[in-house]
One Martini backbone bead per residue (centre of mass of N, CA, C, O) as a GRO file, in nm:
protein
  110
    1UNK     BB    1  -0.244  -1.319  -0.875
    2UNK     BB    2  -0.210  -1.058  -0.629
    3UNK     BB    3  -0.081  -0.718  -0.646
    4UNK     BB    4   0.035  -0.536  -0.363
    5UNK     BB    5   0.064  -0.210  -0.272
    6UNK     BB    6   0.236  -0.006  -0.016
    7UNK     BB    7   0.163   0.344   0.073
    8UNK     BB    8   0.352   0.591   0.207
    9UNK     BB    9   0.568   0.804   0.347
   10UNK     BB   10   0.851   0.615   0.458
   11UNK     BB   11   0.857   0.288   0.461
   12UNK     BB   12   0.839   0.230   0.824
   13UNK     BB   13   0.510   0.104   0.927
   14UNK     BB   14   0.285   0.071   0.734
   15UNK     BB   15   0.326  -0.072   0.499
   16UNK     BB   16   0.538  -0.290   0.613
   17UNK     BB   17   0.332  -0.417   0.733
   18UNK     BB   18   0.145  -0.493   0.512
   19UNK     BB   19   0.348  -0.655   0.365
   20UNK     BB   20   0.372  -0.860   0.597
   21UNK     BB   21   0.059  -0.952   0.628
   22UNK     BB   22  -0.010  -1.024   0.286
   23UNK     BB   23   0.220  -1.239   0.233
   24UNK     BB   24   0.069  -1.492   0.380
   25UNK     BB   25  -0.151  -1.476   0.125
   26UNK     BB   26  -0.301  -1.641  -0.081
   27UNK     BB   27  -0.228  -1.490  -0.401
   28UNK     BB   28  -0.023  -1.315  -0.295
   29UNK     BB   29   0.163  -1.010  -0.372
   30UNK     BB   30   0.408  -0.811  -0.208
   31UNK     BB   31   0.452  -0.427  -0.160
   32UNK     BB   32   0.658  -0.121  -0.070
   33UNK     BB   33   0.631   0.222  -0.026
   34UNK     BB   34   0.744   0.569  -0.062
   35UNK     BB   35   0.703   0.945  -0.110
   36UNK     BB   36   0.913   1.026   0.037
   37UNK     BB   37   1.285   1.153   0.007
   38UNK     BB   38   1.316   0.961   0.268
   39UNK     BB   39   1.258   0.670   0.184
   40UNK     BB   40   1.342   0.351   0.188
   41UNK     BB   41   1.152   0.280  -0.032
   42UNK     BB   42   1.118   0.450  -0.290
   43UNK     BB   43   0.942   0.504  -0.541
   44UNK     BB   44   0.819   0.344  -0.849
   45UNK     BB   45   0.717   0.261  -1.149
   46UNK     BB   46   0.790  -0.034  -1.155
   47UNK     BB   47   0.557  -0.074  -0.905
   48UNK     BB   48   0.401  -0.004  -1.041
   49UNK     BB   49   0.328  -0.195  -1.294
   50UNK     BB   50   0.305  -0.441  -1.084
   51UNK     BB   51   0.044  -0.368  -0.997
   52UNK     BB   52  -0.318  -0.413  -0.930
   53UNK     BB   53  -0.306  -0.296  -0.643
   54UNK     BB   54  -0.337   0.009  -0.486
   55UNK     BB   55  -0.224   0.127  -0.114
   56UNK     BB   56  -0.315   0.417   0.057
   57UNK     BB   57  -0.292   0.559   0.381
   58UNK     BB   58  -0.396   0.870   0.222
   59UNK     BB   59  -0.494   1.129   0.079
   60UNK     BB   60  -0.247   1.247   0.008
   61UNK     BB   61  -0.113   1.029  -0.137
   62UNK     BB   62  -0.294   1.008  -0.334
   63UNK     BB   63  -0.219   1.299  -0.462
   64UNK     BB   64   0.058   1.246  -0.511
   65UNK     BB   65   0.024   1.007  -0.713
   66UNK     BB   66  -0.138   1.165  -0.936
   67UNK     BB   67   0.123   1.387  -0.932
   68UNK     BB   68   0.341   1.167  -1.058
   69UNK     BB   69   0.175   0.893  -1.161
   70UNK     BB   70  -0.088   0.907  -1.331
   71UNK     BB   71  -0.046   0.733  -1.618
   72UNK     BB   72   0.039   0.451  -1.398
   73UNK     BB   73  -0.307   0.451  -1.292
   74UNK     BB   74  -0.494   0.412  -1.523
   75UNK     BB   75  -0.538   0.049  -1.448
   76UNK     BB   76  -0.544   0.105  -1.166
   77UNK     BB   77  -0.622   0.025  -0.820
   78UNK     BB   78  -0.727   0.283  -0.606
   79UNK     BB   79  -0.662   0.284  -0.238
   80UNK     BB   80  -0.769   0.460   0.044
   81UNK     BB   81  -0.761   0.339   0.421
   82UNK     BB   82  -0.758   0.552   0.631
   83UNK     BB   83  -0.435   0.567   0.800
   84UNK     BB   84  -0.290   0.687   1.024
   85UNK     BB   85   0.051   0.803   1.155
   86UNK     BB   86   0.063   0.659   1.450
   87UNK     BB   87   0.220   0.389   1.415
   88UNK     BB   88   0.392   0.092   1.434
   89UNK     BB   89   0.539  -0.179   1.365
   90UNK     BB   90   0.320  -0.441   1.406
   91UNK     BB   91   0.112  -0.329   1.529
   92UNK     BB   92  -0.213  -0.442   1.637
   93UNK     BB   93  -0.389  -0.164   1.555
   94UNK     BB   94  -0.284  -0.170   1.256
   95UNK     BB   95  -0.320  -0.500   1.162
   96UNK     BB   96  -0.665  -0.491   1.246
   97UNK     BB   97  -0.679  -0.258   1.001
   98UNK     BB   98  -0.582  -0.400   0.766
   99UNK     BB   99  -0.789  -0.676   0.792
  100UNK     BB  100  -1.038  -0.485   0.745
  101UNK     BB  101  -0.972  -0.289   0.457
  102UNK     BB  102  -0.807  -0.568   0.272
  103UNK     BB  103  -0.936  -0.805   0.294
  104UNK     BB  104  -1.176  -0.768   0.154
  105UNK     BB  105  -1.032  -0.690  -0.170
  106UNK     BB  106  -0.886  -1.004  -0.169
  107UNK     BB  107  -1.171  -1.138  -0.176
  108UNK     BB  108  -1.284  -1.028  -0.436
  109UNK     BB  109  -1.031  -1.133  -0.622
  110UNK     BB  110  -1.086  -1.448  -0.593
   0.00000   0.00000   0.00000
């Protein structure tokens, strides 16, 4: 089973779109949260912790998870997406870039 974290900042379009697009492929176990001070469900450490691989959809993520919680992202994968904020949820347009640039990494993992 892999367990796929997906961080945005406000935890209200595009992770939770991943998390729902990923969560019905087998073998596999999604999460989301966001970065931001008012995001839906802000990031904690035991979401890192229970993830295999985290997924930021912009290099600020990365750069912001990289600085609150760089030592428990120690053993952890850690993908930058390039999905800018511009999507809504379950947007098409964001859902066929989801599969392109996750669906490879999950099938890796195979």
């Amino acid at each position: 089973m892999t367990r796929v974290l997906f961080i945005c900042s406000r935890n209200r379009w595009r992770s939770p779109t991943a998390e729902t697009v990923f969560a019905t492929w087998p073998g596999v176990e999604t999460d989301s949260a966001g970065l931001a001070a008012d995001a839906e469900t802000p990031l904690s450490a035991d979401q890192l912790a229970w993830a295999d691989l985290v997924c930021v959809m912009e290099k600020r993520h990365q750069r912001l998870l990289n600085n609150r919680f760089g030592r428990a992202l120690r053993d952890k994968k850690l993908v930058c997406l390039a999905i800018p904020d511009q999507y809504r949820f379950m947007q098409a347009e964001l859902v066929d870039l989801l599969e392109a640039r996750v669906g490879p990494l999950l099938r890796q993992s195979d």
